[in-house]
Backbone as JSON Lines, residues from 0, in Angstrom:
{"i":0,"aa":"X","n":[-17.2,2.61,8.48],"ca":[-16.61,1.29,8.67],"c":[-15.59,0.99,7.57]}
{"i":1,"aa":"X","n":[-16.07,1.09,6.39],"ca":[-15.4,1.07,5.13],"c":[-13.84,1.8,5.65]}
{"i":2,"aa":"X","n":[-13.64,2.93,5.74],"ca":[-12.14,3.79,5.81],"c":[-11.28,3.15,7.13]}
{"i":3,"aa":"X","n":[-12.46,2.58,8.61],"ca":[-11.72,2.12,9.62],"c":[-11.16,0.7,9.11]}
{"i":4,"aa":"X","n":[-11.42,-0.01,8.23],"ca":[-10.79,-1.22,7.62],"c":[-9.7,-0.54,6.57]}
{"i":5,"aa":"X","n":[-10.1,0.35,5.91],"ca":[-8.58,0.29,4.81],"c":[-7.72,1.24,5.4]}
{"i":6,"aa":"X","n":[-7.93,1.88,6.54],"ca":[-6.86,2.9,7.03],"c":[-6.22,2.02,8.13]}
{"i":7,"aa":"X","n":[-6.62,1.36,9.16],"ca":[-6.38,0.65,10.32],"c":[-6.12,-0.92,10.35]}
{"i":8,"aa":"X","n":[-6.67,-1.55,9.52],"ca":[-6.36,-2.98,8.79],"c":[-5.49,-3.28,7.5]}
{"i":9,"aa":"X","n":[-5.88,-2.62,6.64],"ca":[-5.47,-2.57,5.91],"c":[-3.86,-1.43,5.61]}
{"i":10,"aa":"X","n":[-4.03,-0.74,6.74],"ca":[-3.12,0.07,6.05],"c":[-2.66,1.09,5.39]}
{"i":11,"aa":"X","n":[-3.55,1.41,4.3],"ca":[-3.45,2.65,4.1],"c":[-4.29,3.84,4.17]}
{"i":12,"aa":"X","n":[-3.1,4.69,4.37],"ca":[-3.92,6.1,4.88],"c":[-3.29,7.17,4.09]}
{"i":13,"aa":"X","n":[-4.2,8.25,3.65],"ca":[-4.52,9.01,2.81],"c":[-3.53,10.48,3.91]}
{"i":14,"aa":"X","n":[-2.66,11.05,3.57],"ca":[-2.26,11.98,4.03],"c":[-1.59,13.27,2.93]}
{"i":15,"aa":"X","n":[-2.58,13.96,2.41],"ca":[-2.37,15.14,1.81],"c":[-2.12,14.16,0.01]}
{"i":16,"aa":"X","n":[-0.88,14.63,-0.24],"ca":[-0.31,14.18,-1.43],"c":[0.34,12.82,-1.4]}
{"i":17,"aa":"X","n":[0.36,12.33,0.3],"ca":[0.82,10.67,0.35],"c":[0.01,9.78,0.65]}
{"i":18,"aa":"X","n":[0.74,8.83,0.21],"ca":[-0.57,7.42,0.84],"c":[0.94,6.82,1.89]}
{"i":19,"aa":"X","n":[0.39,6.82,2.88],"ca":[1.14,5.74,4.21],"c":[0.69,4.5,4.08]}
{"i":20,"aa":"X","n":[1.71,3.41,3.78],"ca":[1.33,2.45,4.02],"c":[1.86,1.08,5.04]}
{"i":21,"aa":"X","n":[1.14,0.33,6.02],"ca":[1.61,0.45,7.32],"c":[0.37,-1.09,7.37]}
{"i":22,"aa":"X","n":[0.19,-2.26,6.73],"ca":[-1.0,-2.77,7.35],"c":[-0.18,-3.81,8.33]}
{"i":23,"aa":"X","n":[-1.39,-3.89,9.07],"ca":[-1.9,-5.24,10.26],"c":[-2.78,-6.14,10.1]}
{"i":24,"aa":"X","n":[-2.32,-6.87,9.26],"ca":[-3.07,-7.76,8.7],"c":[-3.13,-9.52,9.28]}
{"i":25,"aa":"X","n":[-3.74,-10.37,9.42],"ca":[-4.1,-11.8,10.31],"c":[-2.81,-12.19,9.45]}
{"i":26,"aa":"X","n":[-1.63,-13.34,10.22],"ca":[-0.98,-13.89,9.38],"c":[-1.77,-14.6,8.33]}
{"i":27,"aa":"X","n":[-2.46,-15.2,8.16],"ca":[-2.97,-16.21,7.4],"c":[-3.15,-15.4,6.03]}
{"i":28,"aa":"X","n":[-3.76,-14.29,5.88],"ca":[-3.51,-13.49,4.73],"c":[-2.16,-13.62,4.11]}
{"i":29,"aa":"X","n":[-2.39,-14.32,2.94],"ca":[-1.05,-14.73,1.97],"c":[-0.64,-12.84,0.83]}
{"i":30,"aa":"X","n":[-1.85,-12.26,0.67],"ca":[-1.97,-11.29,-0.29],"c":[-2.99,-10.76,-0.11]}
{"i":31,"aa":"X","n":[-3.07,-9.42,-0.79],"ca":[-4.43,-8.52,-1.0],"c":[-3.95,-7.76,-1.93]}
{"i":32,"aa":"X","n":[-5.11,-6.98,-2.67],"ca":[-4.85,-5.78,-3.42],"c":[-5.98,-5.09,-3.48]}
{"i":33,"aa":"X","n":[-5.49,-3.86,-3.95],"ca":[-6.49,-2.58,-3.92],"c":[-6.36,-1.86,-5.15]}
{"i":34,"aa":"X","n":[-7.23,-1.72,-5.36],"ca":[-7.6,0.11,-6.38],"c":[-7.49,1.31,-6.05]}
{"i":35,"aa":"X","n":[-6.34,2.04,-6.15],"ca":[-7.4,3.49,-5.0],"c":[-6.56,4.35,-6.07]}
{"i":36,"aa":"X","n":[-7.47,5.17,-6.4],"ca":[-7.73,6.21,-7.31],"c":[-7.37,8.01,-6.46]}
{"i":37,"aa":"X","n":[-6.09,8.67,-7.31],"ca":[-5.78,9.61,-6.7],"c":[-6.17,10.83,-7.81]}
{"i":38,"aa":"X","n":[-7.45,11.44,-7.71],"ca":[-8.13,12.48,-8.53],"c":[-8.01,11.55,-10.08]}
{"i":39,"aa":"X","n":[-6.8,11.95,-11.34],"ca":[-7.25,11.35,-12.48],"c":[-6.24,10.45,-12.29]}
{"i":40,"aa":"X","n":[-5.13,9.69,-11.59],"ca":[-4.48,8.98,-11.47],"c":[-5.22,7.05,-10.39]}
{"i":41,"aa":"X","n":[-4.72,6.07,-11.34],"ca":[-5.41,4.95,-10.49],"c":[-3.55,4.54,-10.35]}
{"i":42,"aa":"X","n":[-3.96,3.49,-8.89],"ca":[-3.07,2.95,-8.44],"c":[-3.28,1.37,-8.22]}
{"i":43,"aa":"X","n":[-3.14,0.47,-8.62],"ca":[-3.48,-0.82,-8.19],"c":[-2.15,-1.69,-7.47]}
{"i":44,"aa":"X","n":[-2.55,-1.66,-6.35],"ca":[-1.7,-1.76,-5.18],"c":[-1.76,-3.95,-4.71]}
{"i":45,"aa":"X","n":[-0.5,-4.16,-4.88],"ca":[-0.5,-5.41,-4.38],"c":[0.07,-5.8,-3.44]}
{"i":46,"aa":"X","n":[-0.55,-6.63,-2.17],"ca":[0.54,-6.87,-1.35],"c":[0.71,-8.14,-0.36]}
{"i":47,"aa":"X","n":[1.43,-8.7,-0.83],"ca":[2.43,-10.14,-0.79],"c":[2.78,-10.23,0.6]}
{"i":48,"aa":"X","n":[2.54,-11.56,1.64],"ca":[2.94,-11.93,2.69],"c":[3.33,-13.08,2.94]}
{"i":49,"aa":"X","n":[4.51,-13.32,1.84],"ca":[5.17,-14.72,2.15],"c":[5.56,-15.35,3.25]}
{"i":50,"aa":"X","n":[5.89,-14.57,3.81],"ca":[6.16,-15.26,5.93],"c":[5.34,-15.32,6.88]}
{"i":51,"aa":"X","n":[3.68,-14.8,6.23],"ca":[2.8,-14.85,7.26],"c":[2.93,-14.25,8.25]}
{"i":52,"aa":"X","n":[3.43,-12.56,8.26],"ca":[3.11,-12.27,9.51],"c":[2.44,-11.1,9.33]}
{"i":53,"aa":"X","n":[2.11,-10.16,11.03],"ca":[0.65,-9.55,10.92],"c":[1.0,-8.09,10.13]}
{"i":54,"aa":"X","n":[2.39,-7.85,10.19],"ca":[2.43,-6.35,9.84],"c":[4.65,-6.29,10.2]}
{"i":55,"aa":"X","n":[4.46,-5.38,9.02],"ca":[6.03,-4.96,8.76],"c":[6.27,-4.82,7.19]}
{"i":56,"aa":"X","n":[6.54,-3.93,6.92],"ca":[6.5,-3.97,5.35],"c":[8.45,-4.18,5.34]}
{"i":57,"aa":"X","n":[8.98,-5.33,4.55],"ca":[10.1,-5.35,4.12],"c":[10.86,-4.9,2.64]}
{"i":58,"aa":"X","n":[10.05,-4.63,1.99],"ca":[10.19,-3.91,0.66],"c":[8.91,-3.06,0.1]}
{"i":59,"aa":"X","n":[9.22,-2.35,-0.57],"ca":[7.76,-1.79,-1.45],"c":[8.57,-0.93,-2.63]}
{"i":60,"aa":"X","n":[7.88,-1.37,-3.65],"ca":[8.14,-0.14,-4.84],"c":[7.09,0.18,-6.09]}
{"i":61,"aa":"X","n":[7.19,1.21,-6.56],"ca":[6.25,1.82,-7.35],"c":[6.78,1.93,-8.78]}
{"i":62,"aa":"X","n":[5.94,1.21,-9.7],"ca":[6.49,1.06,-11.01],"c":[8.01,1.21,-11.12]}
{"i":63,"aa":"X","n":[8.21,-0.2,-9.79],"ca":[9.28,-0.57,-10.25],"c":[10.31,0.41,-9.47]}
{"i":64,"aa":"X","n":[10.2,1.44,-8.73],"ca":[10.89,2.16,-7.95],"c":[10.81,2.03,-7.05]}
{"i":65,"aa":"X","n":[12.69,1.44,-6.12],"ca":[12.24,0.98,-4.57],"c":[11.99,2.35,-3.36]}
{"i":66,"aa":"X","n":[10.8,2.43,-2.96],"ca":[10.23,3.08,-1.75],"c":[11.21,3.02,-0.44]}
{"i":67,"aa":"X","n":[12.69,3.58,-0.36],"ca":[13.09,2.96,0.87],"c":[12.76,3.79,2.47]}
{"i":68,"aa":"X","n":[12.16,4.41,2.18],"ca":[11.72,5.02,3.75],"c":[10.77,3.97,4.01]}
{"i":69,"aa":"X","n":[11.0,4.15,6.11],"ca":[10.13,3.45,6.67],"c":[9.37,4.56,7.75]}
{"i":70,"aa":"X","n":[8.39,4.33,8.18],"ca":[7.53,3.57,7.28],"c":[6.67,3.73,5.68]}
{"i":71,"aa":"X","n":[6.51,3.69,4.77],"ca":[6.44,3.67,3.73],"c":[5.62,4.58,2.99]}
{"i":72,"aa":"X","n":[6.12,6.31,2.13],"ca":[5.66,6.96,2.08],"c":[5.64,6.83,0.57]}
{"i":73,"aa":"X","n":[4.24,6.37,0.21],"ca":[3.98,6.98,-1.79],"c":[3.42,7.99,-2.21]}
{"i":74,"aa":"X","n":[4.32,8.97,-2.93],"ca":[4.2,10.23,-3.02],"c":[2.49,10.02,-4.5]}
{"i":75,"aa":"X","n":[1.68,10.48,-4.33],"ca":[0.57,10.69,-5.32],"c":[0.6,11.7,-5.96]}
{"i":76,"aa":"X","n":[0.71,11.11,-7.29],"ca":[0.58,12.58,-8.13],"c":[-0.68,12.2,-9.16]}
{"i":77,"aa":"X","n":[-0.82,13.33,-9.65],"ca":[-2.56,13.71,-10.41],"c":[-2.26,13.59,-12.06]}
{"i":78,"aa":"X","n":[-1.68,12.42,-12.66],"ca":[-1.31,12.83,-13.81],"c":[-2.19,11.65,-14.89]}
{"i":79,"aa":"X","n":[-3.03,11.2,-14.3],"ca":[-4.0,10.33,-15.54],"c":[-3.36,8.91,-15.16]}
{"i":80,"aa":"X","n":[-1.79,8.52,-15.52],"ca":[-1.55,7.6,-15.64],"c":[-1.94,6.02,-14.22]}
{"i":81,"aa":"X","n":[-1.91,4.69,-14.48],"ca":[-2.28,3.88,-13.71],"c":[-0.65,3.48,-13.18]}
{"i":82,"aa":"X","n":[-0.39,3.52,-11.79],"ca":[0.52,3.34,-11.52],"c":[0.62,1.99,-10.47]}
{"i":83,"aa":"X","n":[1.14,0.95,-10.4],"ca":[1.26,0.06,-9.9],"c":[2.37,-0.37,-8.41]}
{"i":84,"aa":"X","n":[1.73,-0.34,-7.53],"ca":[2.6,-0.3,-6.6],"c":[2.6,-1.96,-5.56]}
{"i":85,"aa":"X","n":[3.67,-2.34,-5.43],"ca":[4.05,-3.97,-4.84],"c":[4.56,-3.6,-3.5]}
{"i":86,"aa":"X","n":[4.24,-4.3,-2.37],"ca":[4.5,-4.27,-0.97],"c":[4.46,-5.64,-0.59]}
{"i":87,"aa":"X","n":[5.63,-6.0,-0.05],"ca":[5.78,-7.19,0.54],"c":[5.96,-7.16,2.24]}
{"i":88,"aa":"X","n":[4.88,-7.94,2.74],"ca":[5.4,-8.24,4.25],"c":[6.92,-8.83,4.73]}
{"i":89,"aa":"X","n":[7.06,-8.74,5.91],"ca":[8.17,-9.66,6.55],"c":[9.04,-8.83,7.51]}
């Protein structure tokens, strides 16, 4: 149940060395965030839905680097450090 909520609701899904991220989320959800840990690397993932709607990612970037493929591929790498990644709906 746990993975059918963060892969299918939430959004992200675990594919090899990427994380896809893609959620369908209730408008009423203003934000969420996550932890997700790639071997010795953490990621704390935030994501912003100022227009209230269910799903569309209009920006995303990773410490600060804009992600411009759609739909939205973050490359994971294994290097210790905590990397912070922002996704905005709309």
């Amino acid at each position: 149940m746990y993975r059918t909520g963060l892969e299918w609701i939430l959004g992200f899904r675990l594919r090899g060395h990427e994380l896809l991220i893609d959620p369908c989320v209730p408008e009423t959800w203003t934000h969420f965030e996550i932890v997700f840990r790639f071997r010795s690397a953490r990621y704390e993932i935030n994501v912003e839905n100022p227009r209230g709607v269910s799903r569309g990612v209009s920006r995303a970037d990773i410490d600060g680097l804009i992600l411009p493929q759609r739909p939205v591929r973050v490359p994971l790498v294994d290097d210790g450090a905590t990397h912070k990644l922002s996704v905005i709906l709309g």
